[in-house]
C-alpha positions in Angstrom: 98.9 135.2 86.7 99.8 134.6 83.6 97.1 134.7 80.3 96.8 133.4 76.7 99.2 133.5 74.0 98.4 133.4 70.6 95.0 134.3 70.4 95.1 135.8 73.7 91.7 137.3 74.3 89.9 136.9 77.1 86.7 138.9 77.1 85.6 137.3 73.4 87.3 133.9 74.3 88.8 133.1 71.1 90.2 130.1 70.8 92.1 128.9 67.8 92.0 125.0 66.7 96.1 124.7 67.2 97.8 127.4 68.4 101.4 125.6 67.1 99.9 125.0 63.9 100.5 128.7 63.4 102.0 130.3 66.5 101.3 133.8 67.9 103.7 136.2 68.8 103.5 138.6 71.6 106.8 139.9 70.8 108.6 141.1 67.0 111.9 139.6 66.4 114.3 141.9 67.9 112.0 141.3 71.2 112.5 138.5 71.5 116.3 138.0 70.5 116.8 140.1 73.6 114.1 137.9 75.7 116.9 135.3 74.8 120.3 137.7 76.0 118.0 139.0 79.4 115.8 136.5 80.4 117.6 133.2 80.0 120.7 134.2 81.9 118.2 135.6 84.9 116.7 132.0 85.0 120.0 130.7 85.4 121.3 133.0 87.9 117.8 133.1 90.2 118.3 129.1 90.2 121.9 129.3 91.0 121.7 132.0 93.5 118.8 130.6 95.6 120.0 127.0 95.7 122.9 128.6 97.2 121.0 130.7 100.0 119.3 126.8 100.6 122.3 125.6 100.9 123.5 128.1 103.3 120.7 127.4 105.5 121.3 123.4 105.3 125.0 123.7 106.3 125.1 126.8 108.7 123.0 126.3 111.8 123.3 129.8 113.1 121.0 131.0 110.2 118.2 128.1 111.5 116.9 130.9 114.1 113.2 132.8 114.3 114.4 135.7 112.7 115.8 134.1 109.2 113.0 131.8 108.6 111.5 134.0 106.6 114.1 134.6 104.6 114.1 130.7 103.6 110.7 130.7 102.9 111.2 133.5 100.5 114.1 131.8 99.1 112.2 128.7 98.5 109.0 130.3 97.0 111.7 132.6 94.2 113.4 129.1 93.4 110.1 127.4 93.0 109.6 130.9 90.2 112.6 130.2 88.7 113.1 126.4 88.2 108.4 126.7 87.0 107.4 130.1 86.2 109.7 131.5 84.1 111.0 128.7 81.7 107.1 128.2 81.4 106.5 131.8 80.3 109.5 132.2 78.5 108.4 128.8 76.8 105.2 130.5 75.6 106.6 133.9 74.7 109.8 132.4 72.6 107.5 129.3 70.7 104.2 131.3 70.7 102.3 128.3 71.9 102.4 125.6 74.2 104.5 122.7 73.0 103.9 120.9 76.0 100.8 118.8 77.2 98.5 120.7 79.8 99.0 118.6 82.5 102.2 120.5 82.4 100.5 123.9 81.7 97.8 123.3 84.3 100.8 122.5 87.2 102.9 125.7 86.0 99.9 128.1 86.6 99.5 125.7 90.2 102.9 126.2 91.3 103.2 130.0 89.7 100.2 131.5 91.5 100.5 129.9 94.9 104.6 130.8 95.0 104.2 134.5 93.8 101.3 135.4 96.5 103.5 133.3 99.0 106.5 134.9 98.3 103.9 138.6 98.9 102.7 136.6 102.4 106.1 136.4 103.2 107.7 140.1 102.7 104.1 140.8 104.7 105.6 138.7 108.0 108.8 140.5 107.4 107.4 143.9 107.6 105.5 142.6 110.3 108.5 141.0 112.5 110.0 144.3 111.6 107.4 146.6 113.4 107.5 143.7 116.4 111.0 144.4 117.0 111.1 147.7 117.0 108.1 147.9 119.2 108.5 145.1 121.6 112.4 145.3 121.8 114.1 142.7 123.7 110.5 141.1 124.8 110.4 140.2 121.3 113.4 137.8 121.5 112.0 136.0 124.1 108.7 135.9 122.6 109.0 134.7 119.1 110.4 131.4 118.8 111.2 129.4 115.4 108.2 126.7 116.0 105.7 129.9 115.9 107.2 131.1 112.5 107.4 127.9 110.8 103.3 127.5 112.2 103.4 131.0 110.8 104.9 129.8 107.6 103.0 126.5 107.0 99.6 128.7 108.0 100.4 131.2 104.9 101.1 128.0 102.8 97.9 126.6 103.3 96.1 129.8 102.6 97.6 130.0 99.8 97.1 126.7 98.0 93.1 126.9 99.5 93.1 130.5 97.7 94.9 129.6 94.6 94.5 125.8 94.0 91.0 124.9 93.2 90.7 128.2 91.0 93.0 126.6 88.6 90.4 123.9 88.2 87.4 126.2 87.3 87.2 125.1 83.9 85.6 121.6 85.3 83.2 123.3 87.4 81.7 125.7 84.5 82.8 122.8 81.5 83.9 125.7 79.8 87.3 126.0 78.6 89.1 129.1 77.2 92.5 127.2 76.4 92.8 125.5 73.0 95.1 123.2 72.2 98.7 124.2 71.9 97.5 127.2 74.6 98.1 127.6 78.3 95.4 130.0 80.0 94.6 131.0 83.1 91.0 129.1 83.2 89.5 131.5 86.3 89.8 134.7 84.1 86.5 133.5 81.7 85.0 134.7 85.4 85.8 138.5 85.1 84.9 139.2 88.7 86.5 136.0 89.8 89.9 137.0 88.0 89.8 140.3 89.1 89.6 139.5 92.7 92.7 137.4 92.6 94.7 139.3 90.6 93.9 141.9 93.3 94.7 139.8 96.1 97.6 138.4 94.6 99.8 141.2 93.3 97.7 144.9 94.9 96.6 144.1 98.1 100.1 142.7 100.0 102.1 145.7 98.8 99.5 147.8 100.6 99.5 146.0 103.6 103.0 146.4 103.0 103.4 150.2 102.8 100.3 150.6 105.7 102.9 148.3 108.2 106.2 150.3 107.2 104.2 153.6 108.0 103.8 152.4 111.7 107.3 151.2 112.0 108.5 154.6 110.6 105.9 156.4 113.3 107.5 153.7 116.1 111.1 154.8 115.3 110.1 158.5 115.5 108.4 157.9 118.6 111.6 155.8 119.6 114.2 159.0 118.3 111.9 161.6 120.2 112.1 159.5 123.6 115.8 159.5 123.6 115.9 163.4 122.8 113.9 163.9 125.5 116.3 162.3 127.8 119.8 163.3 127.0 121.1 162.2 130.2 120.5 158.9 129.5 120.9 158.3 125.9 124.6 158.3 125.6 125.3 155.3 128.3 122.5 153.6 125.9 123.9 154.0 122.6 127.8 153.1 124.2 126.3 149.7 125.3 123.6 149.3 122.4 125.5 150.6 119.1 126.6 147.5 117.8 123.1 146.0 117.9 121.5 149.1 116.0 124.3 148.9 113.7 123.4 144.7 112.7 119.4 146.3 113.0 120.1 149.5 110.6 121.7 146.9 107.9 119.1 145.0 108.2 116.1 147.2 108.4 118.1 148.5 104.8 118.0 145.2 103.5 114.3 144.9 104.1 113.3 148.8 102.6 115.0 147.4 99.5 112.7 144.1 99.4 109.8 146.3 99.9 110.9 149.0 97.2 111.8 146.0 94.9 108.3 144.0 95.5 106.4 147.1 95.3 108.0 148.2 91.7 107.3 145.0 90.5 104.2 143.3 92.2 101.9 146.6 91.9 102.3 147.4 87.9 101.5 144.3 87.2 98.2 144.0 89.1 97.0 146.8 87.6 97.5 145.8 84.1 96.0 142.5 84.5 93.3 144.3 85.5 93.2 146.5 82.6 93.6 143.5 80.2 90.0 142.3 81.3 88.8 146.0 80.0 91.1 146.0 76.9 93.0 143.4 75.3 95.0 144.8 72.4 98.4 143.7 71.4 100.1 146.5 73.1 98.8 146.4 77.0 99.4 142.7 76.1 103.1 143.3 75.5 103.7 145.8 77.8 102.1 143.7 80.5 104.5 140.7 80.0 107.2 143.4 80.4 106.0 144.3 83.6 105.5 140.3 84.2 109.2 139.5 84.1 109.7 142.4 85.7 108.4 140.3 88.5 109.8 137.5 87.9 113.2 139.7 88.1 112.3 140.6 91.6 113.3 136.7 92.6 116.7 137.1 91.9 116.6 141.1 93.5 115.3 139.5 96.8 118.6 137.2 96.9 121.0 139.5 95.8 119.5 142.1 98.6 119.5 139.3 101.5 122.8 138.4 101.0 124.5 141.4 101.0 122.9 143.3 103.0 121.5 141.1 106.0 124.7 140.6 108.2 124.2 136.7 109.4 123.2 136.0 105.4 126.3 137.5 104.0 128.1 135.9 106.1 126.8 132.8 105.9 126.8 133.0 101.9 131.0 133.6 102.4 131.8 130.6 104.6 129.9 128.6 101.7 131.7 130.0 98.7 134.7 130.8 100.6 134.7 126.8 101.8 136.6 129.1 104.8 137.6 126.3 108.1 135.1 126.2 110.7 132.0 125.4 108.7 129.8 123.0 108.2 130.5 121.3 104.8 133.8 122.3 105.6 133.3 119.9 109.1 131.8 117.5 106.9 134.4 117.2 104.5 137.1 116.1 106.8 134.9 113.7 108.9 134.7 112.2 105.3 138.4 111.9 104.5 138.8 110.7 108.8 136.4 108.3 108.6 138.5 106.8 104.7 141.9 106.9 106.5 139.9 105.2 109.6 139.3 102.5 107.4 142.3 102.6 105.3 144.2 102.2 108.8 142.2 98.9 109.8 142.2 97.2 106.7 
């Protein structure tokens, strides 16, 4: 998803002979002194803070259930961003070429495309296990089971890297190349229609199927609100015996509004400027469309910050493992560690 630097033009595809024999700048000085203060510290952090959520889900089983599976996905696919994606574009943007060889180039734009559009496959499942539960209710929980999301998962996987992996590779189909050397391009976009269509599907069409499932969960929850108005009589034994389950549900349906407000901000603007970029590639859409690019790449960290705090079995699973509080896992593995030494200690 990402394009040229230094001598970025797609439309004329202008190549220079070595782009680190005089690199290109997107970004003036100041811009990128504060590329430095911003966006290093958020690669650190979006590593830091989703090895932890993995770690959460390695050493607390009661997150290992249908309805957080999702969540680990998502988690994997913004760790995959931030240990690939973002050193790689930050790479370009800060040395204004590619000091690296292309192998390395051609496996960051691998890994970057097919994580972004699965990370957008999985807030889809999540608005769509959303609607589920509010529709099917309790049949739901007896329904979905964590084999048929981790099919689901794997499924959207292989979609993804069918969709996004041999596009990569376009460049040996045509044997026409837009990246020179010291460059790192997205080879598909010398096809206009061809990048187009995947910039569409990638970062356009999954917050509309996004916003298109949220409006029938919001017409569900009317329909749910007008059927206990309608029977008075019954509604207040039903919320006595039902409040603390809506309670865990409203933080949670919270927590999932905020990952769809984050990924549409994010995803959206920067789908259309790519877009615009095939149309007009000055210096300025160039620049404000790498704003809008780490923008995204923000949105990693956002969706482990939101989880976290706002998803009741997450936050709590996040506090045992910082907290290293008695009754958890590592905490249970620690002291069969230090038994099993003072075992041995004892029989030798």
């Amino acid at each position: 998803m990402n394009d040229t630097i230094g001598g970025f033009s797609v439309s004329n595809l202008t190549i220079p002979i070595d782009a680190c024999a005089s690199p290109s700048f997107a970004f003036t000085s100041p811009q990128r002194l504060a590329v430095y203060i911003l966006a290093i510290p958020q690669t650190i952090l979006t590593i830091i803070m989703n090895i932890l959520v993995l770690l959460t889900f390695v050493f607390n089983k009661n997150l290992r259930t249908a309805q957080h599976f999702n969540f680990l996905n998502l988690a994997l696919c913004d760790f995959i961003i931030a240990c690939v994606a973002l050193p790689s574009r930050l790479t370009l943007d800060l040395h204004g070429c590619w000091p690296a060889p292309y192998a390395f180039c051609r496996l960051y734009k691998l890994l970057d495309w097919i994580t972004t559009s699965e990370a957008a496959f999985t807030v889809i499942l999540i608005a769509v296990t959303r609607y589920r539960m509010i529709t099917r209710g309790a049949v739901y929980n007896q329904e979905e089971t964590s084999r048929k999301v981790i099919n689901r998962i794997i499924l959207t996987w292989i979609i993804n890297i069918l969709l996004y992996g041999p596009v990569q590779f376009v460049d040996k189909y045509t044997r026409i190349s837009i990246t020179g050397v010291g460059q790192c391009s997205t080879e598909f976009f010398q096809i206009s229609w061809l990048g187009n269509l995947l910039v569409f599907t990638n970062n356009i069409l999954p917050p509309v199927i996004v916003v298109v499932i949220y409006a029938f969960v919001f017409h569900a929850l009317r329909g749910r609100t007008n059927q206990i108005a309608a029977n008075p009589s019954n509604a207040q034994s039903a919320a006595n015996s039902t409040r603390p389950k809506e309670n865990r549900a409203a933080k949670q349906g919270r927590a999932l509004m905020l990952l769809t407000a984050s990924f549409l901000l994010t995803s959206c603007p920067v789908g259309i400027i790519s877009i615009v970029m095939f149309a007009n590639d000055s210096l300025t859409i160039f620049q404000v469309y790498l704003f809008l690019l780490y923008l995204l790449y923000f949105n990693s960290l956002m969706n482990t910050l939101v989880y976290t705090s706002k998803v009741p079995a997450m936050k709590t699973g996040m506090q045992k493992l910082l907290c290293m509080r008695p009754g958890t896992a590592m905490d249970r593995m620690a002291r069969g560690t230090i038994t099993a030494v003072e075992t041995k200690n004892e029989n030798s």
